[in-house]
Biopython code that builds the backbone (N, CA, C, O; Angstrom):
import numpy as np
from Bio.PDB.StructureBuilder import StructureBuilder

atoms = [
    (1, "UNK", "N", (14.622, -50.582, 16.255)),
    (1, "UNK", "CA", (15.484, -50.532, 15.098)),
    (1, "UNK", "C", (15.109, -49.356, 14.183)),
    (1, "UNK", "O", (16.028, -48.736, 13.647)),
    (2, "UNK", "N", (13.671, -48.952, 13.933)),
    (2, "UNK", "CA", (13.709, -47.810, 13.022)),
    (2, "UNK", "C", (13.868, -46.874, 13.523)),
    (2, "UNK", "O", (14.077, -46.002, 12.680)),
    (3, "UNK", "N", (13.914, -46.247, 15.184)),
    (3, "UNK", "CA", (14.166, -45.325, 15.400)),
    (3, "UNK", "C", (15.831, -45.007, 15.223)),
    (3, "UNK", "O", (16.262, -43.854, 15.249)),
    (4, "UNK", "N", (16.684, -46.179, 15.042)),
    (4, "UNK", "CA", (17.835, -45.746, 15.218)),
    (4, "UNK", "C", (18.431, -45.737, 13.373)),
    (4, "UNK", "O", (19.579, -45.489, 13.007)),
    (5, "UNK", "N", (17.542, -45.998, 12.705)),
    (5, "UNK", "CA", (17.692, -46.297, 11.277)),
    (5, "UNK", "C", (17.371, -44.565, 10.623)),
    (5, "UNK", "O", (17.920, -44.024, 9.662)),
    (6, "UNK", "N", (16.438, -44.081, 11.423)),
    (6, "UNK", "CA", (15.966, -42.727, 11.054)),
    (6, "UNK", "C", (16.759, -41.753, 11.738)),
    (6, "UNK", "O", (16.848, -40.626, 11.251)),
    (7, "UNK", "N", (17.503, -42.118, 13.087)),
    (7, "UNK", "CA", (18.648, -41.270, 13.616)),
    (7, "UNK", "C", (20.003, -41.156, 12.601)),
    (7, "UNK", "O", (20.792, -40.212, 12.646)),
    (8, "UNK", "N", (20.093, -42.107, 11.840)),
    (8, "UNK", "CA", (21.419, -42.454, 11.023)),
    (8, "UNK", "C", (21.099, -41.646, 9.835)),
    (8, "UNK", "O", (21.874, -40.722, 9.583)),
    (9, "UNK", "N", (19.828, -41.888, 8.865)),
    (9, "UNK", "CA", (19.517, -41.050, 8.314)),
    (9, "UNK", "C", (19.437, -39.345, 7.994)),
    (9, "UNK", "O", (19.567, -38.782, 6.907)),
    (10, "UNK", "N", (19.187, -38.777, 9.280)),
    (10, "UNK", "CA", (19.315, -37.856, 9.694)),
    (10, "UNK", "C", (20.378, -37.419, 10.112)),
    (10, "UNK", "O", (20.482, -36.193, 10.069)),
    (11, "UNK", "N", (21.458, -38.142, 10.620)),
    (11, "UNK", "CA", (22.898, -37.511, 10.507)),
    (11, "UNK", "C", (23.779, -37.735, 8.961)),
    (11, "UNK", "O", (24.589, -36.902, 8.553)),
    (12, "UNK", "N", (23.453, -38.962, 8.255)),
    (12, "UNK", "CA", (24.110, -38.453, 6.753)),
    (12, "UNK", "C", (23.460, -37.508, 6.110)),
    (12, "UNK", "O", (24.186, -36.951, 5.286)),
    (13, "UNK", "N", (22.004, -36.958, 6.168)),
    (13, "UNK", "CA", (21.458, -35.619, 5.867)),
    (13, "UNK", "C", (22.140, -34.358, 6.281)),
    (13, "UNK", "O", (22.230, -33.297, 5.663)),
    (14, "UNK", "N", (22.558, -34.661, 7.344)),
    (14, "UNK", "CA", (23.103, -33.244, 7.791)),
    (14, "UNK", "C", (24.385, -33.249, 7.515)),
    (14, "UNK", "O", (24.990, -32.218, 7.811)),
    (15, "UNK", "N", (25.043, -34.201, 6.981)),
    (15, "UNK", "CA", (26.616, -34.229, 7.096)),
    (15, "UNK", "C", (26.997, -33.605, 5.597)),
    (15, "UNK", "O", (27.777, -32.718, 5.254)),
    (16, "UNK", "N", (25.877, -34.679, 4.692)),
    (16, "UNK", "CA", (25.697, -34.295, 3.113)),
    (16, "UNK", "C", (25.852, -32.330, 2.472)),
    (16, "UNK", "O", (26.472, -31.680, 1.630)),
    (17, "UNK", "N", (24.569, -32.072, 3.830)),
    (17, "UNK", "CA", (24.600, -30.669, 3.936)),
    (17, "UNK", "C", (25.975, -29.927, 4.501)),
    (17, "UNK", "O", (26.368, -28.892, 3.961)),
    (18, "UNK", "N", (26.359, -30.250, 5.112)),
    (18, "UNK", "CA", (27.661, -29.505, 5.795)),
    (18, "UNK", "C", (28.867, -29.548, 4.616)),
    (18, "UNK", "O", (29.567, -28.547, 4.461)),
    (19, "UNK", "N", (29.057, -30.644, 3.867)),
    (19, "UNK", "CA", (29.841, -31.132, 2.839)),
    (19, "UNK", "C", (29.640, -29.965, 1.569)),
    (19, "UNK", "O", (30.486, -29.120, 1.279)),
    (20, "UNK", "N", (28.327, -30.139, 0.907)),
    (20, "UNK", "CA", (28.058, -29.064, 0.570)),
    (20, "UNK", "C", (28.025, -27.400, 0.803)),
    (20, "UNK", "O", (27.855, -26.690, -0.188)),
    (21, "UNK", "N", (28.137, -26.982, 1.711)),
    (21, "UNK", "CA", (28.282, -25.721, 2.616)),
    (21, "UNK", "C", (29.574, -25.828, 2.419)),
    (21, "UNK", "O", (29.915, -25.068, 1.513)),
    (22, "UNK", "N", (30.681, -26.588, 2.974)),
    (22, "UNK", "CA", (32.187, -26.212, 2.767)),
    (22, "UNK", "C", (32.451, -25.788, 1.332)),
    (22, "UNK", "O", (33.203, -24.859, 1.038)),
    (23, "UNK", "N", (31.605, -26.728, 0.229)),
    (23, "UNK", "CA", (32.187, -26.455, -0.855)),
    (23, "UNK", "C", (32.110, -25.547, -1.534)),
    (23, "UNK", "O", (32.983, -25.114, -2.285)),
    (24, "UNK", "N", (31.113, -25.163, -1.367)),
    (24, "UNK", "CA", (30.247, -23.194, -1.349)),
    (24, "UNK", "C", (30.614, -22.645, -0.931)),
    (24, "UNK", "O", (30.222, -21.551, -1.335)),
    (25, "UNK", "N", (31.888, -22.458, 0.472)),
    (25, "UNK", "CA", (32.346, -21.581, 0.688)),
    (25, "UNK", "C", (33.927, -21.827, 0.058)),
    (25, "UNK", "O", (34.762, -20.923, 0.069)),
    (26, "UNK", "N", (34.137, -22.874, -0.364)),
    (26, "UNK", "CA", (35.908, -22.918, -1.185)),
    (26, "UNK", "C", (35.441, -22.274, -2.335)),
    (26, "UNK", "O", (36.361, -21.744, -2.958)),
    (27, "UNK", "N", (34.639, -22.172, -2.698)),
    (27, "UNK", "CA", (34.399, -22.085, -4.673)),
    (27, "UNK", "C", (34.368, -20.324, -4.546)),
    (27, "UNK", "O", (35.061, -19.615, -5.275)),
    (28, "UNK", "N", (33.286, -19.694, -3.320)),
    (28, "UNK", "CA", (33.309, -18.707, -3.145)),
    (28, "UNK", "C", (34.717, -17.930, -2.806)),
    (28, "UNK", "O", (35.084, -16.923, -3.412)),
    (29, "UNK", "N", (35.195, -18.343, -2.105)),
    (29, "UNK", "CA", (36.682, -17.880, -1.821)),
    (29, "UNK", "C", (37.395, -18.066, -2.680)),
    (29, "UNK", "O", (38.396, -17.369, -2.507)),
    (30, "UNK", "N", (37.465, -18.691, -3.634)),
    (30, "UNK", "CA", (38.943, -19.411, -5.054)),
    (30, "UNK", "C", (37.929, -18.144, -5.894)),
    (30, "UNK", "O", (38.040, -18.635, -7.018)),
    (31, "UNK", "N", (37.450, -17.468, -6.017)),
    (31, "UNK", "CA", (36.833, -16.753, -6.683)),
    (31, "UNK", "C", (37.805, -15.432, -6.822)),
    (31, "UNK", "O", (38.311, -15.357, -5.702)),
    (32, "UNK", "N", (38.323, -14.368, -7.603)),
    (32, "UNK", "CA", (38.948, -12.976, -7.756)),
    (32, "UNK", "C", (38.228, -12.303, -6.645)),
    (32, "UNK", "O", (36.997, -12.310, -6.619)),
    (33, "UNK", "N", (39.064, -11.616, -5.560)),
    (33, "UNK", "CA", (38.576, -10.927, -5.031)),
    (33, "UNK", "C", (38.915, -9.568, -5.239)),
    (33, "UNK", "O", (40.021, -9.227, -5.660)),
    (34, "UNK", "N", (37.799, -8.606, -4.897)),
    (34, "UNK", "CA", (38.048, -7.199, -5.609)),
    (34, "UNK", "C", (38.305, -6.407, -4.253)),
    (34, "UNK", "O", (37.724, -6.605, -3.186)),
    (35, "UNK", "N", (39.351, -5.419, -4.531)),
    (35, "UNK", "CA", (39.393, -4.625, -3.447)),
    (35, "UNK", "C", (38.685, -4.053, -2.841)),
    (35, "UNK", "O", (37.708, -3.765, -3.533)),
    (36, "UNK", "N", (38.590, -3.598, -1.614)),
    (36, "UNK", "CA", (37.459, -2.739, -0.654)),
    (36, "UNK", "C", (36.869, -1.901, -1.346)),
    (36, "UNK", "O", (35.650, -1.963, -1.506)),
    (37, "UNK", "N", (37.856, -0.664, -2.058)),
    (37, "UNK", "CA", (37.676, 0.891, -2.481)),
    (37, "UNK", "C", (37.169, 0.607, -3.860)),
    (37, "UNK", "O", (36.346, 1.445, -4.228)),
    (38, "UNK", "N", (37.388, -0.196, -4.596)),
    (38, "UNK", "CA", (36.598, -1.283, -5.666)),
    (38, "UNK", "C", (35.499, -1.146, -5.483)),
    (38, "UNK", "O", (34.821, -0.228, -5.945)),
    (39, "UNK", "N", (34.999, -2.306, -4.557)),
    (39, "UNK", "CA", (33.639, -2.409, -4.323)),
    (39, "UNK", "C", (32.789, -1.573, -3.976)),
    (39, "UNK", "O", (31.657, -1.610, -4.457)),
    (40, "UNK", "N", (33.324, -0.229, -2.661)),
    (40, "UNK", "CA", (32.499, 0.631, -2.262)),
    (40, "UNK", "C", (32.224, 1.378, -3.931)),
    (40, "UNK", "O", (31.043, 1.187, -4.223)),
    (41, "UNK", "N", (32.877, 2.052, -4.922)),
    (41, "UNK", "CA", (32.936, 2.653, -6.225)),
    (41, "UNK", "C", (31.697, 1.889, -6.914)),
    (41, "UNK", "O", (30.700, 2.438, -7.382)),
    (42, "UNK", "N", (31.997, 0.357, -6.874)),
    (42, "UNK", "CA", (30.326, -0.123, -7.377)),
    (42, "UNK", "C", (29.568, -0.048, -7.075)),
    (42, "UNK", "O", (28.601, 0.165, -7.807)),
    (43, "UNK", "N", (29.475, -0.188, -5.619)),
    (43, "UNK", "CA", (28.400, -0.060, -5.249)),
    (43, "UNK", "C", (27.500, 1.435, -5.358)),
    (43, "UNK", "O", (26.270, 1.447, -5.373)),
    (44, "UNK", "N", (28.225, 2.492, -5.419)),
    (44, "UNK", "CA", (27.932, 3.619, -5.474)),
    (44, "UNK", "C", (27.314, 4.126, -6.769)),
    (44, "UNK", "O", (26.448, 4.950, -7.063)),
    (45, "UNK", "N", (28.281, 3.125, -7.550)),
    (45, "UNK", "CA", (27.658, 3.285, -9.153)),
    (45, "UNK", "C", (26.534, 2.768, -9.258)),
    (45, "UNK", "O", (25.675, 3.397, -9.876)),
    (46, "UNK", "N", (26.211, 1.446, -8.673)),
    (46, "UNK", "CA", (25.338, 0.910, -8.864)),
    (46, "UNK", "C", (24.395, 1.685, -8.251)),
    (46, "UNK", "O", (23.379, 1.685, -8.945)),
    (47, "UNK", "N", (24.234, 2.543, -6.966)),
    (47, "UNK", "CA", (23.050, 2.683, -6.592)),
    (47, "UNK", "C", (22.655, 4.180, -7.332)),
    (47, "UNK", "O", (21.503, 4.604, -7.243)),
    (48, "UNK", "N", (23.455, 4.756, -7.891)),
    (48, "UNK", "CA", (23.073, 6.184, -9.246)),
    (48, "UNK", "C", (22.155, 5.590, -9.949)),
    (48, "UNK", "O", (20.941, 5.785, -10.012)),
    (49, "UNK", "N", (22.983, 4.689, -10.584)),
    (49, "UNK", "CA", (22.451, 3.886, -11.950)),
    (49, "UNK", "C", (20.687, 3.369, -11.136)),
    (49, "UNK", "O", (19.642, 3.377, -11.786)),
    (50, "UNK", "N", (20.754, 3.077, -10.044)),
    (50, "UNK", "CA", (19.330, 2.134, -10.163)),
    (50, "UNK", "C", (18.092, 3.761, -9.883)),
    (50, "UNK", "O", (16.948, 3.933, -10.304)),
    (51, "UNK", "N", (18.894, 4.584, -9.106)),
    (51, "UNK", "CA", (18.384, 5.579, -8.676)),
    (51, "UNK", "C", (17.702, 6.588, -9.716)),
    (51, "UNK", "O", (16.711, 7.289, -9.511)),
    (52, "UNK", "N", (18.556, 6.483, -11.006)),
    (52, "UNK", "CA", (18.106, 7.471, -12.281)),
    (52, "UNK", "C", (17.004, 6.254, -13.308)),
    (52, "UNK", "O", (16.115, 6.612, -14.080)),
    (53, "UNK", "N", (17.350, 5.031, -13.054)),
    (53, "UNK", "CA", (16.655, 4.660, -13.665)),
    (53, "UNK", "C", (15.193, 4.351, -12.938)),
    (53, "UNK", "O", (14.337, 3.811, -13.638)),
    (54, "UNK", "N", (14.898, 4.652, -11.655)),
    (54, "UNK", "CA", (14.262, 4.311, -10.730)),
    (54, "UNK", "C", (12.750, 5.857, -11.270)),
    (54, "UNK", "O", (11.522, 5.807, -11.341)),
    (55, "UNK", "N", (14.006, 7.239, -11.570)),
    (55, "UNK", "CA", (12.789, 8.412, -11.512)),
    (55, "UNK", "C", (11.971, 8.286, -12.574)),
    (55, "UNK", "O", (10.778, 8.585, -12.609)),
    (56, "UNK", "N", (12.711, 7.785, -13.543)),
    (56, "UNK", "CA", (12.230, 7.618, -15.094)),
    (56, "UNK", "C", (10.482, 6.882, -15.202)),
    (56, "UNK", "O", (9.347, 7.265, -15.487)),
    (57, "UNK", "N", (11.132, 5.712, -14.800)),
    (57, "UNK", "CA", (9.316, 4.646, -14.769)),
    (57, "UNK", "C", (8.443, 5.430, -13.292)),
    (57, "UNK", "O", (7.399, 4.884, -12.936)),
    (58, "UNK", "N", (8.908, 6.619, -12.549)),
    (58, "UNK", "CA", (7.937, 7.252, -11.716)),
    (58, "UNK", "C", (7.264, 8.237, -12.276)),
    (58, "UNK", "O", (6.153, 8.481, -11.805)),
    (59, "UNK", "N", (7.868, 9.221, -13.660)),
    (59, "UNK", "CA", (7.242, 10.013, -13.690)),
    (59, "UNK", "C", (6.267, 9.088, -15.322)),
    (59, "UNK", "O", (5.189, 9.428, -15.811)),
    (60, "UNK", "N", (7.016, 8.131, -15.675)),
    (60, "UNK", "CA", (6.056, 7.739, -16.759)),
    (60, "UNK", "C", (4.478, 7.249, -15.901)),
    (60, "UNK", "O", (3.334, 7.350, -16.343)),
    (61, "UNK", "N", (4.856, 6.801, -14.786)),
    (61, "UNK", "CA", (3.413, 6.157, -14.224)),
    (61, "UNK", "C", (2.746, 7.268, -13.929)),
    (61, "UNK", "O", (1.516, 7.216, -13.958)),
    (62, "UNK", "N", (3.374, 8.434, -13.602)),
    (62, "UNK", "CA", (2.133, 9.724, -12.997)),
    (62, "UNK", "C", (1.422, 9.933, -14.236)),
    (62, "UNK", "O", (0.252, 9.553, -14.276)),
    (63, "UNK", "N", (2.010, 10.556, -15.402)),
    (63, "UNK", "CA", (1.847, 10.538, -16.372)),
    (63, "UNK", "C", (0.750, 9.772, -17.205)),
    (63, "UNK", "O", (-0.091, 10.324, -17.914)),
    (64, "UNK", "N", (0.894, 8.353, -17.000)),
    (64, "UNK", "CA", (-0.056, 7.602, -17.537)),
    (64, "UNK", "C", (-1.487, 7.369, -16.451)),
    (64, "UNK", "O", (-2.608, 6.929, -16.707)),
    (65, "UNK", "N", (-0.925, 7.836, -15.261)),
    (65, "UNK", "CA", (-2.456, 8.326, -14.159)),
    (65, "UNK", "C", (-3.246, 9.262, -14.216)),
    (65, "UNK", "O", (-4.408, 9.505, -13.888)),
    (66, "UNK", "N", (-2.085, 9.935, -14.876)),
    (66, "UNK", "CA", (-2.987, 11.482, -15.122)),
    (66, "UNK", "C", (-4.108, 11.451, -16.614)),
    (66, "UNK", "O", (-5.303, 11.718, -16.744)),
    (67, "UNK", "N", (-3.135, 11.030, -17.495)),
    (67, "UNK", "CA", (-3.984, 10.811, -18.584)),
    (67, "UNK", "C", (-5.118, 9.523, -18.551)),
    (67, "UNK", "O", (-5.884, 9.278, -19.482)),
    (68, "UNK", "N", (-5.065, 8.931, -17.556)),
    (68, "UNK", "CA", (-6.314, 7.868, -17.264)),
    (68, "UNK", "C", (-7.579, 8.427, -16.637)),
    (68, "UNK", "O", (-8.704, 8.074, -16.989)),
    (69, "UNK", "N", (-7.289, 9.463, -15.538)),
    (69, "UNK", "CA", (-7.950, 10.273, -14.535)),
    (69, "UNK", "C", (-8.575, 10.983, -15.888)),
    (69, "UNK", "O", (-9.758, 10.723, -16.105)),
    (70, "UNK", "N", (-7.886, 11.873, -16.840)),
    (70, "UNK", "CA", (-8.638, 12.672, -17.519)),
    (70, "UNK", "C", (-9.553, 11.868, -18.368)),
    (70, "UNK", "O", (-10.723, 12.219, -18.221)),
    (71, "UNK", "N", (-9.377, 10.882, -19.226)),
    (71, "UNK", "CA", (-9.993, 9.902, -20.194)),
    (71, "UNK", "C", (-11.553, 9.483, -18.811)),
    (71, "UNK", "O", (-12.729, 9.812, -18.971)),
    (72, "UNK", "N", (-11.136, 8.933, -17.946)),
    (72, "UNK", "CA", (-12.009, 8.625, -17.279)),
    (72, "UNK", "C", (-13.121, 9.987, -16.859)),
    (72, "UNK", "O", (-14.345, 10.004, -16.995)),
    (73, "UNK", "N", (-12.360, 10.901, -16.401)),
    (73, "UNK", "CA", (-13.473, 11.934, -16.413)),
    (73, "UNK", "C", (-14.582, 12.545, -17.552)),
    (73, "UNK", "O", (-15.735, 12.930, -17.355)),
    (74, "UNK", "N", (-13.662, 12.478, -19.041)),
    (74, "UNK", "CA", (-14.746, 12.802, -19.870)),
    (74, "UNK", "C", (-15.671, 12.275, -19.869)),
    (74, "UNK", "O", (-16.687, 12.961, -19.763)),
    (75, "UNK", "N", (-15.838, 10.492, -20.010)),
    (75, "UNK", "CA", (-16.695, 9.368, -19.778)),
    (75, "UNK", "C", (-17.871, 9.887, -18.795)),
    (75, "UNK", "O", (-19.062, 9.866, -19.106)),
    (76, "UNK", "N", (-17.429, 10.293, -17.728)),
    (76, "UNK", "CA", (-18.702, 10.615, -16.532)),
    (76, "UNK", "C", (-19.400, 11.718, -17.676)),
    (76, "UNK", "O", (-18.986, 12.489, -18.542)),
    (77, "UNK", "N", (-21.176, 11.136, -16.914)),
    (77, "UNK", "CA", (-21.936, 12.019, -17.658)),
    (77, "UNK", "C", (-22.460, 12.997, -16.205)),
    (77, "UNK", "O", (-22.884, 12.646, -15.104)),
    (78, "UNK", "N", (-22.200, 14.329, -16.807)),
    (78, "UNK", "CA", (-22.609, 15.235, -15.263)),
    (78, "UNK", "C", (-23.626, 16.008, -15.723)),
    (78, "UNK", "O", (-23.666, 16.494, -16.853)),
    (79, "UNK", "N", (-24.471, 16.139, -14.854)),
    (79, "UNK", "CA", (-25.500, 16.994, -14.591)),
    (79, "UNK", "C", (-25.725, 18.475, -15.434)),
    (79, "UNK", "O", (-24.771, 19.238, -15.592)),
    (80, "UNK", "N", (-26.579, 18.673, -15.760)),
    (80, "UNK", "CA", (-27.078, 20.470, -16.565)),
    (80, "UNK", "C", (-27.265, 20.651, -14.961)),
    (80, "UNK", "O", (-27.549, 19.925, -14.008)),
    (81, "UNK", "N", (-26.829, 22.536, -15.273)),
    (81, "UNK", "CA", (-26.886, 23.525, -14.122)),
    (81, "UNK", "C", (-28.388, 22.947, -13.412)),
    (81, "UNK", "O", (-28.341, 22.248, -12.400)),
    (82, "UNK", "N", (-29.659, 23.307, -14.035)),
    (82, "UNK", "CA", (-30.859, 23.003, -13.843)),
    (82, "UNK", "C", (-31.404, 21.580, -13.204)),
    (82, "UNK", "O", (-32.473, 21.474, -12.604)),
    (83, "UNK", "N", (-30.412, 20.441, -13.458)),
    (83, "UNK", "CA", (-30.579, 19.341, -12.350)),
    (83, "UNK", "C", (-29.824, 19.361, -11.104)),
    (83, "UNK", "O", (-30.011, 18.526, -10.220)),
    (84, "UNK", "N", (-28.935, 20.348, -11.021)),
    (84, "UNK", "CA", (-28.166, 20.233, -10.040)),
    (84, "UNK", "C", (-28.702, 21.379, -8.639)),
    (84, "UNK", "O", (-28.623, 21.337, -7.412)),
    (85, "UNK", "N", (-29.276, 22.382, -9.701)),
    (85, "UNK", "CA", (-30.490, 23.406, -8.573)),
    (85, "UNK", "C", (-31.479, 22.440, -8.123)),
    (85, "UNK", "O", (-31.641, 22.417, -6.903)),
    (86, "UNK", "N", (-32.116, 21.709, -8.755)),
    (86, "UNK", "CA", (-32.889, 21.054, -8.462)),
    (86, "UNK", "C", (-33.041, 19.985, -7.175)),
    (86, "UNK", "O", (-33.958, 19.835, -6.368)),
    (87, "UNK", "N", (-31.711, 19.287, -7.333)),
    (87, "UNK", "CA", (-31.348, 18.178, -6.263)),
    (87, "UNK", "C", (-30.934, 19.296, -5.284)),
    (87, "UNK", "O", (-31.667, 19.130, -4.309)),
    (88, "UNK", "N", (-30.195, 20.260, -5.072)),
    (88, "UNK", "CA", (-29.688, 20.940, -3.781)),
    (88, "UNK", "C", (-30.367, 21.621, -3.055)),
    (88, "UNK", "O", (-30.084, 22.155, -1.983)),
    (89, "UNK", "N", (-31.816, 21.609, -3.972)),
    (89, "UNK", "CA", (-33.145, 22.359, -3.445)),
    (89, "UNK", "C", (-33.385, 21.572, -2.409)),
    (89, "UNK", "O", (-33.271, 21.868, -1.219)),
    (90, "UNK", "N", (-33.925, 19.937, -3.163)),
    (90, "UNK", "CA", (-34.304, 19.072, -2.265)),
    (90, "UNK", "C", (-33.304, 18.785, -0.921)),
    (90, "UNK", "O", (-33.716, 18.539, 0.213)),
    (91, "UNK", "N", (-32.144, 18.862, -1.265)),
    (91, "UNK", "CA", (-31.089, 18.574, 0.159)),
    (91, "UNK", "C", (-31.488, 19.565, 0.910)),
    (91, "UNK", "O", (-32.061, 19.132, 1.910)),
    (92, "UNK", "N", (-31.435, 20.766, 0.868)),
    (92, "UNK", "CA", (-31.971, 21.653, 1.471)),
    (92, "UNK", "C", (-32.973, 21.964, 2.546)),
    (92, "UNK", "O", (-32.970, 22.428, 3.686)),
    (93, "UNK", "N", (-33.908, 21.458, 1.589)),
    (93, "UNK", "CA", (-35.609, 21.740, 2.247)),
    (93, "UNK", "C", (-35.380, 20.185, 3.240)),
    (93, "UNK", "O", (-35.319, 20.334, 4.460)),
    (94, "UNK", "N", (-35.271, 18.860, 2.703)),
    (94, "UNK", "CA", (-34.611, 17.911, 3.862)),
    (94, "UNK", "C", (-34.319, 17.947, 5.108)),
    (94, "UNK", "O", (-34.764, 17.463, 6.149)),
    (95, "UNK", "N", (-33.092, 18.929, 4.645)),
    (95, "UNK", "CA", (-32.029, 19.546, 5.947)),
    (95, "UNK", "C", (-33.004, 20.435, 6.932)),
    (95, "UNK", "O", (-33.094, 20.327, 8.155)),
    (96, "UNK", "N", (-33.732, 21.370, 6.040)),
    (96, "UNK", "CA", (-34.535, 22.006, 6.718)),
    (96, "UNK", "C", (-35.417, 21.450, 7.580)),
    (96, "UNK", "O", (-35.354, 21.837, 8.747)),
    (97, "UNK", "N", (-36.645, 20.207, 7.137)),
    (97, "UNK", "CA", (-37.012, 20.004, 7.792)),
    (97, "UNK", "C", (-36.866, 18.684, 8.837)),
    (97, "UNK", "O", (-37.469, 18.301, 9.840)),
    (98, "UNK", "N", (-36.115, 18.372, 8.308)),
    (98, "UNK", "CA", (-35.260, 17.429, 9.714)),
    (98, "UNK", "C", (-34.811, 18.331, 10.984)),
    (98, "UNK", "O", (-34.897, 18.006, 12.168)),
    (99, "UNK", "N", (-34.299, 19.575, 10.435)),
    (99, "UNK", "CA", (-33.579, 20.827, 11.739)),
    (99, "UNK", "C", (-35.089, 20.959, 11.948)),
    (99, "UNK", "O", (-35.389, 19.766, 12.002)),
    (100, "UNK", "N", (-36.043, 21.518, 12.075)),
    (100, "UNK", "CA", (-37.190, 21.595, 12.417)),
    (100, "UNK", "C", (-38.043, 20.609, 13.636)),
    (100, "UNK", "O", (-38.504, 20.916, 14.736)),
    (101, "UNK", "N", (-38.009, 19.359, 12.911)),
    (101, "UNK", "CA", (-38.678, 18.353, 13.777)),
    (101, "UNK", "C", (-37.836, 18.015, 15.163)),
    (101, "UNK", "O", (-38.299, 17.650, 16.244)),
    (102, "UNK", "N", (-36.280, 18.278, 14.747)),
    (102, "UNK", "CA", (-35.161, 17.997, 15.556)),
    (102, "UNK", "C", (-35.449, 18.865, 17.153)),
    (102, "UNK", "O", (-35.517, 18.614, 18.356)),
    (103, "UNK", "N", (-35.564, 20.171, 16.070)),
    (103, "UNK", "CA", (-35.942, 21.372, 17.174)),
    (103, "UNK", "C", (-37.307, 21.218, 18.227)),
    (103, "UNK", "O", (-37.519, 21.530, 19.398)),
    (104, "UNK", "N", (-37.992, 20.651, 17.288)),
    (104, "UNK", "CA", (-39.665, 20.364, 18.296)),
    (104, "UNK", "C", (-38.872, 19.250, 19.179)),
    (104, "UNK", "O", (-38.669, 19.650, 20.325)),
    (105, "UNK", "N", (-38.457, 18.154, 18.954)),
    (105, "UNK", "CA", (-38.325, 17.472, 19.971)),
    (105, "UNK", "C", (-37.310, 18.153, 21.031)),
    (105, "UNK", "O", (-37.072, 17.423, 21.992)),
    (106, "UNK", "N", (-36.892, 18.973, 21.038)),
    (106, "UNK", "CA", (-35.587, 19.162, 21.605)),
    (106, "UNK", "C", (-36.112, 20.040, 22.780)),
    (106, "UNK", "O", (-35.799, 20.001, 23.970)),
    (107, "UNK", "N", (-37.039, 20.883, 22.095)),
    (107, "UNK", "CA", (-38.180, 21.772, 23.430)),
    (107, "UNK", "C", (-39.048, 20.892, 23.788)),
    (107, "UNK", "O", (-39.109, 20.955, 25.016)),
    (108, "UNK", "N", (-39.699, 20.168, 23.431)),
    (108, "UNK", "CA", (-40.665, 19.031, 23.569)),
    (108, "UNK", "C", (-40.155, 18.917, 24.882)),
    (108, "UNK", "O", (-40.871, 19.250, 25.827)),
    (109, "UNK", "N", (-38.788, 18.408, 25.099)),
    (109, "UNK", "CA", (-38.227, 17.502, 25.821)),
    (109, "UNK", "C", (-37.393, 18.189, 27.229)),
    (109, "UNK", "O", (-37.036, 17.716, 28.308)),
    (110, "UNK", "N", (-37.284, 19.754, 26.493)),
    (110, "UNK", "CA", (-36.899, 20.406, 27.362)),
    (110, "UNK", "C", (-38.134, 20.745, 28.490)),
    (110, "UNK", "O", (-37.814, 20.915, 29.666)),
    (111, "UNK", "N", (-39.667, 20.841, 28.041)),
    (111, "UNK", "CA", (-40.757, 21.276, 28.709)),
    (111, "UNK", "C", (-41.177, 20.447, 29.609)),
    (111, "UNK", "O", (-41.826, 20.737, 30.614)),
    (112, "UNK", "N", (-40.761, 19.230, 29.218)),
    (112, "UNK", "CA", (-41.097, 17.701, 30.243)),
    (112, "UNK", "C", (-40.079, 17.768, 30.980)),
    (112, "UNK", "O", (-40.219, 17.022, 31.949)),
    (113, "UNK", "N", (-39.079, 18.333, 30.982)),
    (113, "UNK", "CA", (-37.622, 17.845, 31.959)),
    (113, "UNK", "C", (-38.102, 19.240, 33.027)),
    (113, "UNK", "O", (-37.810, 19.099, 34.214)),
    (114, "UNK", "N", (-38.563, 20.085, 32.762)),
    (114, "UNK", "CA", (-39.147, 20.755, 33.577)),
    (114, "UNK", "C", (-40.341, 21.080, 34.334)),
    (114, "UNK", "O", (-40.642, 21.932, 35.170)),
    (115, "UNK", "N", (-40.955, 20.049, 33.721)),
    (115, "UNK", "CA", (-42.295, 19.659, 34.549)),
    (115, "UNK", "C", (-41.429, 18.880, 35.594)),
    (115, "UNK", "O", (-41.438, 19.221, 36.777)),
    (116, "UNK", "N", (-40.627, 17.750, 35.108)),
    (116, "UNK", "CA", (-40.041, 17.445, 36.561)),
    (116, "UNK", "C", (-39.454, 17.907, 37.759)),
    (116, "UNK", "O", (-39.693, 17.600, 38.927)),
    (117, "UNK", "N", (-38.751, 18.592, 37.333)),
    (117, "UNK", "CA", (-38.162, 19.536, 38.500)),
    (117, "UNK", "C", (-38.984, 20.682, 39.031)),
    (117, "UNK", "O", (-38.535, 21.403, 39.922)),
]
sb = StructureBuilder()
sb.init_structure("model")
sb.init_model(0)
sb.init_chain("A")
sb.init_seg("    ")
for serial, (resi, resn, name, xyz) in enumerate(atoms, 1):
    if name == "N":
        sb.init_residue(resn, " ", resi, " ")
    sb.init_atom(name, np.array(xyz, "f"), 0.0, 1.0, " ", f" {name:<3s}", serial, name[0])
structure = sb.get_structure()
């Protein structure tokens, strides 16, 4: 019995719905309809209109990025000439001697590969 109580259910659900759907489409149709060459004209208007109002809030946002980027840059505190020789010294001499040790192993390894052969 409840399976056929929940089958019944389920068809006045769907019928309720279909009832509704017709009436959404009478109300839609009893509605003024506007001509073709009408509508294409709005639509055309409409898409200017969204299009000019569309560049407006693009260039205000660059605008307000740009002046954030700059505000934010003053804030950073950067380096005197004299700390910045300083650190590129050290990258340097680093670089240097990492290429160095790199190089010993590299003959190191070349002198053993030829002891083998």
């Amino acid at each position: 019995m409840s399976k056929k109580n929940k089958n019944l259910e389920k068809q006045v659900l769907v019928s309720q719905t279909e009832e509704k759907d017709q009436d959404d489409a009478v109300k839609q149709s009893s509605e003024s309809v506007v001509p073709a060459k009408e509508e294409k004209k709005a639509a055309k208007e409409d898409k200017n209109a969204k299009n000019k109002k569309e560049k407006k809030p693009k260039e205000k946002k660059f605008r307000r990025k740009v002046r954030e980027t700059v505000s934010e840059l003053k804030k950073v505190s950067w380096p005197s000439f004299g700390e910045v020789c300083k650190k590129t010294g050290i990258v340097l001499s680093v670089v240097v001697i990492f290429g160095i040790v790199l190089f010993g192993l590299d003959v190191g390894l070349y002198y053993l590969f030829g002891l083998l052969t």
